[in-house]
Each structure stands twice: as C-alpha cells, then as structure tokens.
C-alpha positions in Angstrom: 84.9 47.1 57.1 82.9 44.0 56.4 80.5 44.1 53.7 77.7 41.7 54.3 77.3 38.7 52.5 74.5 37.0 51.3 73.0 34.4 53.5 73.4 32.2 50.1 76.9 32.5 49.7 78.1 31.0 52.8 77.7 27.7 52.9 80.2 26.7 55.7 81.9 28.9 58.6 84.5 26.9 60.3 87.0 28.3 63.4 90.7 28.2 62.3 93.9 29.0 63.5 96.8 28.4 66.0 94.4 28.0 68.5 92.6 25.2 66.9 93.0 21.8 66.8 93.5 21.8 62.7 95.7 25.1 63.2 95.9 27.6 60.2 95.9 25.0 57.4 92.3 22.9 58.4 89.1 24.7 59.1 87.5 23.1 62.5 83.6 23.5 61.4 81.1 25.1 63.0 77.4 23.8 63.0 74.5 25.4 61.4 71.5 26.1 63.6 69.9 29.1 61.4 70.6 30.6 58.4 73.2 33.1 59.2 74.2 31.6 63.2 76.8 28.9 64.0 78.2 27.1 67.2 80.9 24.6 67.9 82.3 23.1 71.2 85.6 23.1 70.7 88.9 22.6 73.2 91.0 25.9 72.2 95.1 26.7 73.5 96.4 30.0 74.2 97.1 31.4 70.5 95.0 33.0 68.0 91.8 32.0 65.6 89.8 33.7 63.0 86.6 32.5 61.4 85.9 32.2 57.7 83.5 31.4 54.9 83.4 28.1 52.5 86.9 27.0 53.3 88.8 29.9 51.9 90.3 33.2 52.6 87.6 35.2 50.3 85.1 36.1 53.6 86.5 36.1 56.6 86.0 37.9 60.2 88.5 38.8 62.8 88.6 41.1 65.3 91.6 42.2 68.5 88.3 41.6 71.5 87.9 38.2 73.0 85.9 36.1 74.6 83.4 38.8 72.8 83.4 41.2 69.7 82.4 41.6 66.3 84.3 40.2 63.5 85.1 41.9 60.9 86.4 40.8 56.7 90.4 40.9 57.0 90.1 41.7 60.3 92.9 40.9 62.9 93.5 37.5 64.3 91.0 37.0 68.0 93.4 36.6 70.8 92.5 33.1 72.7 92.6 31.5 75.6 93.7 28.0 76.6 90.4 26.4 77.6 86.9 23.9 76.9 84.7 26.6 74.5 81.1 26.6 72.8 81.8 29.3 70.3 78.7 30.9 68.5 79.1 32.8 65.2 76.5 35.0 63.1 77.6 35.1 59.8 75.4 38.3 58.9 76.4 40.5 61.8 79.8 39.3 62.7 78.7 38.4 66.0 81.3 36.2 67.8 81.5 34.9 71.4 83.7 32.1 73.0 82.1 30.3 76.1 83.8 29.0 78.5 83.4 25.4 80.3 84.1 26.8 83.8 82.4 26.0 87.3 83.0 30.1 88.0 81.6 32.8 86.5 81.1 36.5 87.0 77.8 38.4 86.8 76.4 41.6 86.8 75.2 44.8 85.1 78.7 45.8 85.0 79.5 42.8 82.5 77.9 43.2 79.0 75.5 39.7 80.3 73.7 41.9 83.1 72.3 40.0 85.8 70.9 37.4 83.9 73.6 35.1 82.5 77.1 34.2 84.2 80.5 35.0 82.2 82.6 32.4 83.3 85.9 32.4 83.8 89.2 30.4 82.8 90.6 27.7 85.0 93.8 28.4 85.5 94.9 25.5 88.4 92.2 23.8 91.1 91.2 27.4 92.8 92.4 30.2 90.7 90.8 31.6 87.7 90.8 34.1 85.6 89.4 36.4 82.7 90.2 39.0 80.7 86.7 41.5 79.9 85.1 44.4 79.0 83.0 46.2 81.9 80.5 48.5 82.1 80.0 51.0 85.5 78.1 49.3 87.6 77.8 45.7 90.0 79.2 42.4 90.0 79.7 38.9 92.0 81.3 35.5 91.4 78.8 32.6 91.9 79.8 29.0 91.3 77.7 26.3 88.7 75.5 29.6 87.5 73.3 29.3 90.5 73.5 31.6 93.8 73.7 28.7 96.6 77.7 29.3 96.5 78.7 33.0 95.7 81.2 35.7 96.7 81.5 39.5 96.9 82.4 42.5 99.1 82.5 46.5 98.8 86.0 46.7 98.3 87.5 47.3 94.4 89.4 46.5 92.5 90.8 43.9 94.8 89.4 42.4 97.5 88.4 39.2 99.3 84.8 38.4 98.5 82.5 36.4 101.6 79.6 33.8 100.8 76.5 36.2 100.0 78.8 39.4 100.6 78.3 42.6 99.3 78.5 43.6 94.9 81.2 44.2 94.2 81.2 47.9 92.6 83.1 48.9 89.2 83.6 52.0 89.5 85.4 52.4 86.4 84.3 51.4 82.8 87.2 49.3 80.8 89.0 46.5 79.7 89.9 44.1 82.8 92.3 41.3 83.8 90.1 39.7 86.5 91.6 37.1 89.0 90.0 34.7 91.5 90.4 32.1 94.2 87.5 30.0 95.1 89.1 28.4 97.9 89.9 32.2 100.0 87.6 34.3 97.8 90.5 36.7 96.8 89.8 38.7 93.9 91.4 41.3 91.9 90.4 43.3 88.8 93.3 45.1 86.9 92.9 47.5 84.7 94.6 46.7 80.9 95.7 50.2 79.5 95.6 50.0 75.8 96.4 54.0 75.8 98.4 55.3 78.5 97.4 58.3 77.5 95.8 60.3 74.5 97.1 64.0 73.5 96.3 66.6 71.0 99.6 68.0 69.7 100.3 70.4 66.5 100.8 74.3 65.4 97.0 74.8 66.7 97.7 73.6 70.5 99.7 75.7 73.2 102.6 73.1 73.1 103.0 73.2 69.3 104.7 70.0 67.4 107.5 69.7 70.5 104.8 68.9 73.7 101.1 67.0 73.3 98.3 68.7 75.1 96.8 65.6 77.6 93.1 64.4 77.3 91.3 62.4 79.9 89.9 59.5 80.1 86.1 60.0 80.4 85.4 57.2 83.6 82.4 56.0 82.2 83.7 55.2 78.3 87.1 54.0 78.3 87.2 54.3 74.6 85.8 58.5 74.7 89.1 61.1 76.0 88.1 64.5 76.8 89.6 67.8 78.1 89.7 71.9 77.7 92.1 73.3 75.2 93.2 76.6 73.8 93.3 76.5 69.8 94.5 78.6 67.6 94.8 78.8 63.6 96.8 76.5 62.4 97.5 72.2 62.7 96.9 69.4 64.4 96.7 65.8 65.1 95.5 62.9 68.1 98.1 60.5 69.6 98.2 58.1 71.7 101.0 57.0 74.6 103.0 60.7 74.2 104.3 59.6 70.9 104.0 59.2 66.9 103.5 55.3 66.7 99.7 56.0 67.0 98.1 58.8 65.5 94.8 60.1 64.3 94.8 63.2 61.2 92.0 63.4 58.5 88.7 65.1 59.0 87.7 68.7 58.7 87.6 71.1 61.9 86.0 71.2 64.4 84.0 67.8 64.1 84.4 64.7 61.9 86.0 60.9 62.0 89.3 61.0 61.4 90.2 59.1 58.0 93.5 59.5 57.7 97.8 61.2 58.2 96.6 64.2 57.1 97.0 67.3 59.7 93.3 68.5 60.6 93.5 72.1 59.6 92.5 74.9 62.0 91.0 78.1 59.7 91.9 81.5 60.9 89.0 82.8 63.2 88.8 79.6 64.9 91.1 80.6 68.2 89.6 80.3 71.4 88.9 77.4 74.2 87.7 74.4 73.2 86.1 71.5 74.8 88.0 68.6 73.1 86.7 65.2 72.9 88.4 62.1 71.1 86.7 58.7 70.4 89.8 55.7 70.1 87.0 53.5 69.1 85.1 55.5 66.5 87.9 57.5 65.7 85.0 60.9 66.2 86.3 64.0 67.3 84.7 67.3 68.6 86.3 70.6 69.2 82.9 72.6 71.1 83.6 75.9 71.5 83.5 77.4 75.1 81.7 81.0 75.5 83.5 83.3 77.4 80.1 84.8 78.8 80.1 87.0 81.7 77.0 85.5 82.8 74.3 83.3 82.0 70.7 83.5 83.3 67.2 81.9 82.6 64.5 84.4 81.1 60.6 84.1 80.2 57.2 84.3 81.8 58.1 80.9 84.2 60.6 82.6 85.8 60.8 85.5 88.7 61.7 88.7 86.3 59.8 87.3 83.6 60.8 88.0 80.1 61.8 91.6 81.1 64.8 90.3 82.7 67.2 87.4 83.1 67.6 85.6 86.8 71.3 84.8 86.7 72.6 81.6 87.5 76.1 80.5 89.3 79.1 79.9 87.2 80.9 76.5 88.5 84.4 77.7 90.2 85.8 75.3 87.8 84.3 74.6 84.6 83.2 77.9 83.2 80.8 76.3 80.9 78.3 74.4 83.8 75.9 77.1 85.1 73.2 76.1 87.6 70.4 77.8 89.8 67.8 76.6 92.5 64.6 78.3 92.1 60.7 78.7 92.2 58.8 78.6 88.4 55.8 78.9 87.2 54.3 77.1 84.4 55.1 79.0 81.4 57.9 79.4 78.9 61.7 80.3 79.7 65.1 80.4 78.1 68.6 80.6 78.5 70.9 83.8 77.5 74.1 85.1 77.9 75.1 88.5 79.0 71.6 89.5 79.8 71.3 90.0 76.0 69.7 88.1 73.4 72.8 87.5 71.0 73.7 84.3 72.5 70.4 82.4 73.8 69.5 78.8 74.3 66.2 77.1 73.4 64.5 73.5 72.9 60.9 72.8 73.4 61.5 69.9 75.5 61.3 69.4 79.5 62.2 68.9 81.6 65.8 67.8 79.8 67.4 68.9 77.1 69.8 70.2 74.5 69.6 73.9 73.6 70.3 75.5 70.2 70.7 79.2 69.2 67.6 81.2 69.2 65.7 77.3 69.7 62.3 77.3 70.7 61.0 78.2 74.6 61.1 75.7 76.7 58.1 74.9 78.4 57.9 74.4 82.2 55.8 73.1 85.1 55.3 74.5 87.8 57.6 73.7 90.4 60.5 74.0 92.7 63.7 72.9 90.8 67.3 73.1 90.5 68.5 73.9 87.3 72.1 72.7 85.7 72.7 74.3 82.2 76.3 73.8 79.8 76.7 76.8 78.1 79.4 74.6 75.5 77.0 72.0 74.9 73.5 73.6 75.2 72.0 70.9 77.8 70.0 71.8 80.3 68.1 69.7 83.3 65.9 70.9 85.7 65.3 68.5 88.9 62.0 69.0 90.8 62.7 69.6 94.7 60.1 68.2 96.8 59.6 69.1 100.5 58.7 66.3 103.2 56.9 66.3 106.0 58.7 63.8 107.7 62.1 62.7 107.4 63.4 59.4 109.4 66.3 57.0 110.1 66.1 53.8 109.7 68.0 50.4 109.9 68.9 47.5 112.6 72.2 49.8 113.0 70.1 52.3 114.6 68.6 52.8 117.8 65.4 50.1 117.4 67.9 47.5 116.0 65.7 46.3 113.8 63.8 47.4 110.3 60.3 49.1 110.7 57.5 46.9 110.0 54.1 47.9 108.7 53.8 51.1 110.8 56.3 54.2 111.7 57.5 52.6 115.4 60.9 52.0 114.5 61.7 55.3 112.7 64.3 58.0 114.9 62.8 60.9 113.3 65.0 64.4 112.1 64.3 67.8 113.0 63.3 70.5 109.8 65.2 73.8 109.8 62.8 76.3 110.6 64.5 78.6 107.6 65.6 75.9 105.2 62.3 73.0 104.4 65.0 70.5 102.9 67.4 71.0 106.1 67.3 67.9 108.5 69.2 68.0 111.7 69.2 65.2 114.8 71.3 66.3 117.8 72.2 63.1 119.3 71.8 59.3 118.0 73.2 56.1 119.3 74.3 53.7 116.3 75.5 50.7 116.5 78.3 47.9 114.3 76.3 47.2 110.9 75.5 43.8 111.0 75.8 41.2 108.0 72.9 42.5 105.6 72.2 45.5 107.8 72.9 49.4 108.4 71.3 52.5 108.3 69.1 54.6 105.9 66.9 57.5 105.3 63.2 57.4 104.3 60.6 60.2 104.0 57.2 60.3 105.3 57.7 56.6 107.3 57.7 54.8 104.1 60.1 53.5 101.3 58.1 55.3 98.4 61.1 57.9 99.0 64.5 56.9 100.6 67.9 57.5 100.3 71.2 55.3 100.8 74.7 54.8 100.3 77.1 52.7 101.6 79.5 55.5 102.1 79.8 56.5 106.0 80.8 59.9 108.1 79.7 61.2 105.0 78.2 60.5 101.8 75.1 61.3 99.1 72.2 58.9 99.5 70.5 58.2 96.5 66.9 56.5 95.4 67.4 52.9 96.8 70.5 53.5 96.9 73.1 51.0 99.7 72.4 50.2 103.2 74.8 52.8 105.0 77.4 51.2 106.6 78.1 52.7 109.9 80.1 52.8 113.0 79.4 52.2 116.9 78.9 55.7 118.5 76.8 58.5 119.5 76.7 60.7 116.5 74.9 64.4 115.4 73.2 63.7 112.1 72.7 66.4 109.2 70.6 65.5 106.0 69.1 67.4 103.2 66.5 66.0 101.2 67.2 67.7 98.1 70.3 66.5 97.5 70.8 63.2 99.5 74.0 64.9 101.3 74.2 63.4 104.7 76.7 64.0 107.4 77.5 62.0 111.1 80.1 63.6 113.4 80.1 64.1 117.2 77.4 65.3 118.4 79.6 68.7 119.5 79.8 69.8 116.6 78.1 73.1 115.6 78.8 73.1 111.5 75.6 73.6 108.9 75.6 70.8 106.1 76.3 72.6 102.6 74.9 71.1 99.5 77.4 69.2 97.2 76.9 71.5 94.7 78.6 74.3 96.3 81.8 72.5 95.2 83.2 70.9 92.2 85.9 68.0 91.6 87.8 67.6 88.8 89.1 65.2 87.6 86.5 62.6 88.6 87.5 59.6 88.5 91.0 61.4 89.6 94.6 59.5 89.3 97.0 62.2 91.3 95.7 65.5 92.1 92.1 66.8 93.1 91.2 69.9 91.7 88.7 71.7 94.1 86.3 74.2 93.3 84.7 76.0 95.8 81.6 78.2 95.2 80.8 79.7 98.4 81.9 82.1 100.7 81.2 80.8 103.7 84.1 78.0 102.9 87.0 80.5 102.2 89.9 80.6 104.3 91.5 78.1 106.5 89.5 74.4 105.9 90.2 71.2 106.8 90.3 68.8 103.9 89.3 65.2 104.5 89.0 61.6 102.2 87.2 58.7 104.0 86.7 55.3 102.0 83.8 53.3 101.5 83.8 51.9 105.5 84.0 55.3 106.9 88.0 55.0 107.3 89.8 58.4 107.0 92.3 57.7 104.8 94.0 61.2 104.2 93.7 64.7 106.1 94.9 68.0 105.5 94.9 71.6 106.0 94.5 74.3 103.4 94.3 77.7 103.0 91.2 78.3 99.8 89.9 81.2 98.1 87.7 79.6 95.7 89.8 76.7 94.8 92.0 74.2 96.8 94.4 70.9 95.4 95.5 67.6 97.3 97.6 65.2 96.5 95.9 61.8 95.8 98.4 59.5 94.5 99.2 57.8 97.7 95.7 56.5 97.6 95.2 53.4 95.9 91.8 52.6 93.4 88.4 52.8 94.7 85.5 54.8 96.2 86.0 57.4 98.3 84.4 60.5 99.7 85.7 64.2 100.1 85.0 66.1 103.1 85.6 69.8 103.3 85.0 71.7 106.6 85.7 74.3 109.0 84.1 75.3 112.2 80.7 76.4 110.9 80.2 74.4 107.8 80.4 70.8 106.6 80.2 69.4 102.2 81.0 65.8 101.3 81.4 65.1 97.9 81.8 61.2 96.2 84.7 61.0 94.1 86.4 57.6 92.3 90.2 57.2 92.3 91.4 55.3 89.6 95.1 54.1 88.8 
C-alpha cells in the first residue's frame, strides 16, 4: 500500500500514460492549488494513465476504478475514457477523480455525488452517452447542463425510457454499472459489470471437499461483501472467485481475519458445525460466525410478561434458524435474551433500543412500550420497534375518490375501519380509484395529517413506508386492507373475504434473488393449497402459480427479468405481500 509522503517531497504531480497527450514517456502536469491537491483539464483517449511524483517512477499512484478511486504507490494503471476531463489529484490521500466535459449527467443518492452534484457522462455520438460507475442503493435521474429545467427518469430499472420530470429512477442493487443514454428518446439502461461471477468456499473443511466449491452470495446492498450458511468441519480451506483457481484468497487464522496470503486457512478440531460465512473481495476480511443450534430462544427480565422467573419465547424464522422475533407488551425495566430457557447461552448489551449482544453482556434496559422485537442468535443483534396505535387511519391522493390532495383540514380523507380485535387492522369494504395521474396516486396517513404516512409505489400489494412513493394504482372498485404496524397494504375486489397477514409471517431468501425464491412460511393458517403471485412495480402480474406448502414453498424466478417486484401469497381466507428485488 501507499506510504504517505511528505507534503515536502513532492514537488510536481503530473498525469501520464497512453491516455495522455505526452503518453508514457512525458508527464502532462497537473496544477498546484494547495499543498497536497492538483487539477488539470486535459483531453484524454480510451487507454490507460497513472499519476506520479517529481517526474519519476519513485511515488506513484494507480488504481483498476475510474472516473473515481484512490490511488495507490505501484498501483495498477486507471482504465480511461476517450473524452474532455478536469482531473483533480490529492497527493496525501490518493484521492483521484476525472470529470467529464459533458452536457448530461446523472444524479442521485445512489451515485457516490448524492443529490447535490451531477456525474456526467461520456459522449459517445450527438444523443448517446454513456458511463461506467460505482452505485450505491438508492435514486437517480439524468438532467441536462447540471440544472433541472431538462431532466429524465421513470420507475422502471435497469432499463427503461425516462420522461421530462418522470419518476427516480430506483437502484435497486448496489455495484459497478455500464450506464447508457439517449437524450433524444430518453432510453436508458444500466448493466450490471460482474467482476466475480461468483465467490465459493472450497477445501477439506467444506461439504464439497477440494473437487466442488461451496457458493456464497452476493449481499445486494455491498457488491464487494459475499455471504452464505455453511457446514465446516476440521480441516482446510480457501475463497475463490468464478468456480475456479485463477483467483483465490488463503492466509489468516480461523474463524476471522484478512486473508494475507496461498496458505490454506486451517480449521482446528472442535470447530465443526454451521457457520454463517461472510467474504469481503475488497478487504479481503472473512468471518466464519457460528450458528446455535438452540431449541428456542426467548427474552427474560422484570420488562417482560414472566419476568425474570421465566423466558417468553420468541418465533424461529421458517428459514434462517438464527433470526428470532416477537411482538409484545414491556414494561420499563431490564430484559435479556437466552437460549433454551437456561442461562448457559444468554445475550446482553446495555443499549436500546438497538443493539449487539454478547455472552452474559449487561441487561438491556427498556421503555415501556408496545414493540416488535427481531433478535440473531449468530450475530447477537437485537432491535426492538415501538408499535403505535392510531385513532384514525385515511386514504389519500387525487387517485382516490376526492381526486384531489387534502388541504388544511380532514375533507378529502376516505377513512378505514379498525378491527374490533386487532387496533393495527384497517379494513375499507369498497373504494372507487381512479388512473394515477402524472405526479399523483394514492397514500395512507394517520390521524388526517402527514406527521405519520405510509407509501410505496408498489400496487395490489405492497409495504408503505415513512414518506415513502405515491402508490401507483389502477382504475376500479377495490376492498382495501392496511396494518399500521407494518405498512402491509393490500387492494383486491371488493368480494374478497381474506384477513391481511403481516409480512413477517414469511421469509424470502435470497433477496435480491437471481433464479429461485425460497419461501418461508411461519403460520398455520397459510399451509396447504396457496396461490403464489409476483406483480411489478405498476401492479402488473407478472407470474402466478399454485403450490402445495407446509412451512416452505419455491418458484421459479428466472424468467423474470431485473427489477422490483412484490410477492403475494394467498388463499381463500388470508392475504401476505412481501417486496422482493430480482437481480440478473
């Protein structure tokens, strides 16, 4: 890595290379503007450029990211493209980024910018342009000449054709992206550049052995982090990338380290059991957590129902046996976590109302409340969400029956019915909606104002969050079901005599998903025959099938090209919708 250099020992940073006008024999210099920060405008060609120190080889910084990244001493040659730049350089940090002259530019809080500066983009001919960039989860749009008077976007990713003031454009999926762009139709595409196909754990430690790599996945919000459950046993092992040995990763001690070099990582006798495997292809960290093989796990002290006399168990997730979670009334007091209604294995922090727990850590002090509880019995963290009851819960939206946004008071709210036997149960028998209009739809709100409302783009079926998406909905006369703990909300015919589950009562895995689903199902009152449905973003069922569950249930997803979607799962009494992102 680069050792940093005193301020005083650089007294010139110029850009050279085969993208540069002087090539790799003459520096092109860079301009001082402080001690340690450089800039140059500069007309660049497709190729490849470095920066260095005082017109040798002794200090210089490359790195494999463009336009952005941080150089470091011997590092690789920075991939280029053809184009007018202003480069900018910090000699202390390694700081490099090439700037584009372009008339189009992306921005967002998906690009590493945020909402406050444009990226822009290469020009490739008169209308099409084109980038290749690092994004965050999150938003974007195209605008033209870094002002908002011309822009594009629209809901649909990773391709789509973006409208004058349409919609952001969602990333669902952290990475490194190819983007592509038309000004002239406002076509746009974002595609995905795989460095790793794939990342595997292979070796006399892993059920396959040396012959067959055990697959990790790609966590969606951290393209570099790969994750997955694995059975270990004494012996060897090593990472690789793209099912084979040109890339590998050995070094390190087990079960956590940075790998630093061939070497096998050894697995000591006593170590065998499931792990929770995680793999870093940017800090080369690893972590092998150990999953408990607990027959239950509860909460325990004088906030909770039993007290400290007994544990209130929780509910083990129908697929990942470490993720535990509870709704229920507390008290303000002092609680745990413990496993088999013993105290061998208990979890403690003194910090609420999040947290990590450690081995016989401290209580953990609670508020009084109402509050659903998730707790990982691998990793020791714990969250408990407050559930607050309304007295009023509305729709809203110039999609709905006023056709027009409430004003000051409460005469354009439709208002829902509360269950009787459940306070965070809304129902609405029968509703008229209409087209969403440009810049319109529906949403929820509680008590007739927007202290409190919920949203989401996603329509029959979707979770609304905190000022979350207009939702965009369909002409029709519709039964509406809502639950204010959880956002879930639900429109079918009005018919239809289901109850509207919380999402929690199922589980998804993978999520973001590629070719199969993996459905858990924690509920009883979901077990038999179901009908299994996917709707996109616009409410347009995509895929539908039968299944026969006990407790689990699989579909096929690889017919179903990248974006967001929603999972519906019913039968004739009862209705869950879940969000899921398909990724390929």
């Amino acid at each position: 890595m680069f050792a940093i250099i005193a301020n005083a020992q650089v007294t010139s940073v110029g850009l050279i290379g085969s993208a540069t006008p002087g090539g790799w024999d003459n520096d092109t210099p860079m301009t001082q503007l402080t001690d340690s920060t450089w800039t140059l405008d500069v007309t660049l060609s497709s190729a490849e450029a470095k920066f260095r120190a005082n017109g040798t080889w002794d200090v210089n910084w490359g790195a494999k990211d463009f336009p952005e990244g941080i150089g470091t001493q011997g590092g690789p040659n920075i991939p280029v493209f053809a184009g007018d730049y202003t480069v900018n350089f910090n000699s202390l940090s390694g700081l490099y980024s090439f700037n584009v002259k372009s008339d189009i530019g992306i921005i967002g809080d998906a690009t590493q910018k945020g909402w406050g500066e444009d990226t822009n983009l290469y020009i490739a001919d008169s209308v099409n342009y084109y980038t290749l960039l690092t994004l965050k989860q999150g938003e974007a749009k195209f605008r033209q000449n870094d002002a908002w008077d011309i822009n594009w976007g629209d809901s649909a990713f990773p391709e789509g054709v973006g409208t004058q003031d349409g919609s952001n454009i969602k990333v669902s999926s952290a990475g490194k992206y190819r983007i592509d762009f038309n000004k002239a139709t406002g076509a746009y595409k974002f595609s995905e550049v795989v460095e790793f196909s794939s990342i595997g754990v292979i070796g006399s430690a892993t059920p396959g052995g040396w012959d067959n790599e055990t697959a990790l996945t790609k966590d969606g919000g951290n393209p570099d982090l790969w994750k997955g459950v694995v059975a270990i046993k004494e012996g060897e092992l090593k990472f690789r990338a793209n099912n084979a040995w040109t890339i590998s990763w050995g070094g390190g001690t087990f079960p956590s380290d940075t790998s630093a070099g061939s070497d096998n990582i050894v697995v000591p006798a006593g170590s065998e059991g499931d792990y929770q495997v995680s793999f870093n292809t940017k800090s080369l960290i690893y972590n092998f957590l150990k999953i408990g093989n607990y027959q239950t796990v509860g909460i325990i002290g004088d906030a909770t129902p039993l007290g400290w006399d007994n544990s209130t168990p929780m509910v083990q997730d129908a697929t990942d046996r470490s993720l535990w979670t509870l709704r229920v009334k507390l008290k303000k007091g002092e609680a745990k976590f413990r496993a088999n209604n013993a105290w061998d294995v208990n979890w403690g922090a003194d910090s609420f109302p999040t947290g990590t727990g450690t081995q016989d850590g401290a209580n953990i002090p609670i508020e009084e409340g109402d509050y659903k509880i998730s707790f990982n019995s691998t990793t020791g963290d714990y969250n408990f969400v407050a559930v607050v009851e309304f007295s009023k819960i509305s729709l809203v939206g110039n999609a709905g029956p006023f056709g027009d946004w409430p004003g000051a008071d409460d005469s354009r709210d439709t208002y829902l019915n509360k269950d009787p036997n459940n306070a965070n149960h809304w129902t609405l028998a029968s509703v008229e909606l209409k087209d969403t209009p440009k810049d319109g739809g529906i949403k929820f709100r509680a008590e007739a104002a927007w202290a409190v409302n919920w949203g989401s783009e996603a329509f029959p079926v979707g979770t609304g969050t905190q000022d979350g998406k207009n939702i965009v909905c369909t002409a029709g006369t519709y039964k509406i079901d809502f639950r204010s703990d959880t956002g879930d909300y639900a429109f079918a015919e009005p018919s239809s005599t289901y109850d509207l589950l919380s999402g929690d009562v199922i589980s998804i895995s993978p999520n973001p998903a590629k070719d199969v689903l993996n459905i858990g199902i924690n509920t009883e009152v979901l077990k038999g025959s179901v009908n299994i449905a996917i709707f996109n973003v616009n409410g347009t069922l995509v895929k539908n099938q039968k299944a026969d569950v006990n407790g689990s249930a699989r579909i096929n997803v690889s017919d179903i090209q990248s974006g967001n979607y929603v999972v519906r799962i019913s039968n004739d009494k009862n209705i869950v919708a879940k969000s899921i992102i398909i990724i390929k």
